[in-house]
Every structure is written in C-alpha cells, then in structure tokens.
N, C-alpha and C positions, 0 to 999 in steps of 0.2 A: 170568142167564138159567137159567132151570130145560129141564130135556130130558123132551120126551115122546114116547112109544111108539105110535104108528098102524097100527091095523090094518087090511089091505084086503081086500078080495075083488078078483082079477085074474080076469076072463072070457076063455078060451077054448077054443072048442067043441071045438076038436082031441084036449082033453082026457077021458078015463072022466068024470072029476066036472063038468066043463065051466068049470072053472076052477081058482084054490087062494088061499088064501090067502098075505100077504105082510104085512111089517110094515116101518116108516121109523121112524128117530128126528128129530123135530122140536125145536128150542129155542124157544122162547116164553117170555115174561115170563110171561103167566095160560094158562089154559085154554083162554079164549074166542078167545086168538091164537093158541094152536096149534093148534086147533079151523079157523080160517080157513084159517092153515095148509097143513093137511093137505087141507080141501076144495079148496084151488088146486090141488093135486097131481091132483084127477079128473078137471079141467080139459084139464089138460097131457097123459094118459093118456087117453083117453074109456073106455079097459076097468078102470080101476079105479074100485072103491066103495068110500067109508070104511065102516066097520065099526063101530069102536070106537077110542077113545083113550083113554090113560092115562098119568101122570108115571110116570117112568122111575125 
C-alpha cells in the first residue's frame, strides 16, 4: 500500500480566516482509492473539503 497526503480546508466562522487548512495521511493501493478515501472523510466531517491530494 502506498501513503497519500490530503489536504482539507476545515470551516469555521469563529475563525479571522473562517477556517484553515489540515492535512491526513491515507494508504491506498492507487490514487483513485485514496481519492475515495479521503472524500469519505467529508462525509463523516460535514466542515471539511478536500483540497488536494498527493503520494506521500
């Protein structure tokens, strides 16, 4: 399993910027499954948005 890097944007207003950014390590065989992944993760959060991913 390869390890990949996700990047979020976390929402909240309480903040100056109104959010910040965060990042998770996923393991996935491809891309396309850490890609799924990491969008479950938005799921489970409703205030995070992926961003960007990348292999670690």
């Amino acid at each position: 399993m390869k390890k990949y890097k996700a990047t979020y944007w976390r929402e909240n207003p309480q903040l100056p910027k109104g959010g910040y950014e965060t990042t998770r390590t996923i393991e996935a065989r491809t891309p396309e499954a850490a890609k799924k992944k990491a969008e479950q993760l938005t799921v489970s959060y409703g205030s995070l948005r992926l961003i960007d991913i990348e292999e670690a």
